[in-house]
Phi, psi and omega in degrees: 000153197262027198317333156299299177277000154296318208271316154345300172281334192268322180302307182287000135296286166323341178068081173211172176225160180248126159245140209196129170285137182333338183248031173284163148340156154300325170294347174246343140304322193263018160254025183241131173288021174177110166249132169177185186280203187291338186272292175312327163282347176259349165295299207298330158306324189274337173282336211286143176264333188293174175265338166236138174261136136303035232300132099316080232184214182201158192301326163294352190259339192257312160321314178281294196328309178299330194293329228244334199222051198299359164259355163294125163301079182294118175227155195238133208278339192205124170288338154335326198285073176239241209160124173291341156301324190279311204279322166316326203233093165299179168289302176314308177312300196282331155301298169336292181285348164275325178318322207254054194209000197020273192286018211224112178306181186225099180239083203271146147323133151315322187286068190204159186286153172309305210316292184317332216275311188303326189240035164229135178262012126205171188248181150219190153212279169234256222329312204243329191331310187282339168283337183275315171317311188258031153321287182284177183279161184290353142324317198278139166269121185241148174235130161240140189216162359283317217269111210305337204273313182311279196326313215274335163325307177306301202294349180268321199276329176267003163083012184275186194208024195299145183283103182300128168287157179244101164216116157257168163274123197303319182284352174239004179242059187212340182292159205224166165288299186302350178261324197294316191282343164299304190299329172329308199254342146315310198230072191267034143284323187287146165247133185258124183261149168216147185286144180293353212240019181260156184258167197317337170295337159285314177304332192283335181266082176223124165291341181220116200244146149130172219282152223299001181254357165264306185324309173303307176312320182280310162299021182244252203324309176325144141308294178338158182222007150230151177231141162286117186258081185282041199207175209278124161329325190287007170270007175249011153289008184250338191291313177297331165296313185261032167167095197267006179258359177262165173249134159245154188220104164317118151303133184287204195236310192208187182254048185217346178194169178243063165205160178237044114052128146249144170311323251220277175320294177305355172308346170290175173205179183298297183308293213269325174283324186273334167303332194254010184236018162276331206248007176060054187181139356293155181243173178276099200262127158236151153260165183354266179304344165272339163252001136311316177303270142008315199257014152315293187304323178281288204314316175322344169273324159295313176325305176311306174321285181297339156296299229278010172063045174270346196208000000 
């Protein structure tokens, strides 16, 4: 079957749009009618006209659709697809752990579930975090969550001082200092850009820190014409289109291959999107009251985006 010109046709009936993060397959990057990172898919979700969304994604991310467009049909091609970041911080643990923080606001990660979304008072995301952080005054006692390598980033570069979830992400905090200073001195032309969500002994040699839609823009731009590359692989099918004339170089995950992966994403496939948008299924079900709660943080995060002109 020809699924691309299935997934075409099956859109203009349905009235639906596909939406899909950067670190999706390639093939489902180039049929989606919006490709980008977390900030940008949660403007777009909030924006969307269609009757169906196509989420191309992981489950929190098909979730904030819904929180942002509740009268929109949300369906995600595999429910499997969720994060380990997300998957890190339960609600109970984290009520528990905020309980002993009183006096202390709440700013999650997207990358947290509707449940966190609910007992947090704004979200952000690697695109916006330091500016939403430095929203408040340098006084306000913040609980930042999940991802303790995001937080502690903030906390070095803005003078903060937030109280951390102890949570990372298996595909960028699995990256070592020992593959970077090899790919370094192999390749002492390359410059190394990194995702915030790696942790600080990478970050600290990164000629570029920041989240894969600042990345793609600084390798658009860069003179240099190789890069070392710290974040889940499927952003350097966006790096090559938009600069087939540079080289990237994945940091691996391990010594058995030259790829980072996230587990969780690739579960979509081409097959498993065009099955979920013939069969309207799987969809994404919130109730009420959890998605009022939950779509508080975000828009306040849009909000915050748009004075400060981030969005």
């Amino acid at each position: 079957m020809e699924y691309i010109k299935e997934i075409e046709k099956l859109k203009k009936e349905k009235d639906a749009i596909i939406l899909a993060h950067y670190y999706q397959v390639p093939e489902i990057q180039d049929i989606a009618d919006y490709i980008g990172d977390s900030l940008g898919l949660a403007q777009k979700a909030s924006e969307a006209k269609a009757k169906i969304i196509v989420f191309a994604g992981v489950h929190f991310m098909a979730e904030t659709a819904k929180m942002l467009n509740p009268e929109t049909k949300v369906v995600l091609p595999d429910l499997e697809a969720g994060c380990s970041l997300a998957e890190s911080c339960p609600l109970d643990d984290f009520v528990a752990f905020k309980e002993k923080h009183p006096d202390h606001i709440v700013i999650s990660y997207i990358n947290t579930t509707a449940a966190i979304k609910t007992v947090t008072d704004v979200v952000c995301t690697s695109g916006n975090a330091v500016q939403i952080v430095e929203s408040f005054p340098k006084d306000q006692k913040i609980i930042f969550a999940p991802d303790k390598n995001l937080g502690g980033y903030i906390n070095r570069i803005a003078g903060r001082n937030m109280v951390l979830w102890d949570g990372t992400c298996e595909v960028h905090d699995i990256l070592s200092t020992e593959s970077i200073f090899k790919m370094k001195e192999e390749n002492p032309d390359a410059e190394l850009i990194a995702h915030p969500e790696c942790n600080a002994p990478v970050l600290e040699l990164a000629d570029y820190i920041g989240s894969t839609t600042g990345m793609l823009k600084y390798t658009a731009r860069s003179k240099t014409k190789k890069f070392i590359v710290a974040t889940e692989s499927g952003i350097i099918h966006q790096m090559q289109l938009q600069s087939p004339d540079k080289e990237f170089l994945v940091v691996p995950s391990d010594e058995t291959c030259s790829c980072n992966d996230c587990p969780y994403m690739k579960l979509n496939t081409i097959e498993k999107l065009y099955l979920a948008l013939k069969n309207e299924k799987p969809e994404i079900i919130l109730d009420e009251k959890t998605m009022e709660m939950s779509r508080k943080p975000i828009e306040r995060m849009l909000d915050i985006s748009r004075e400060l002109k981030l969005i």
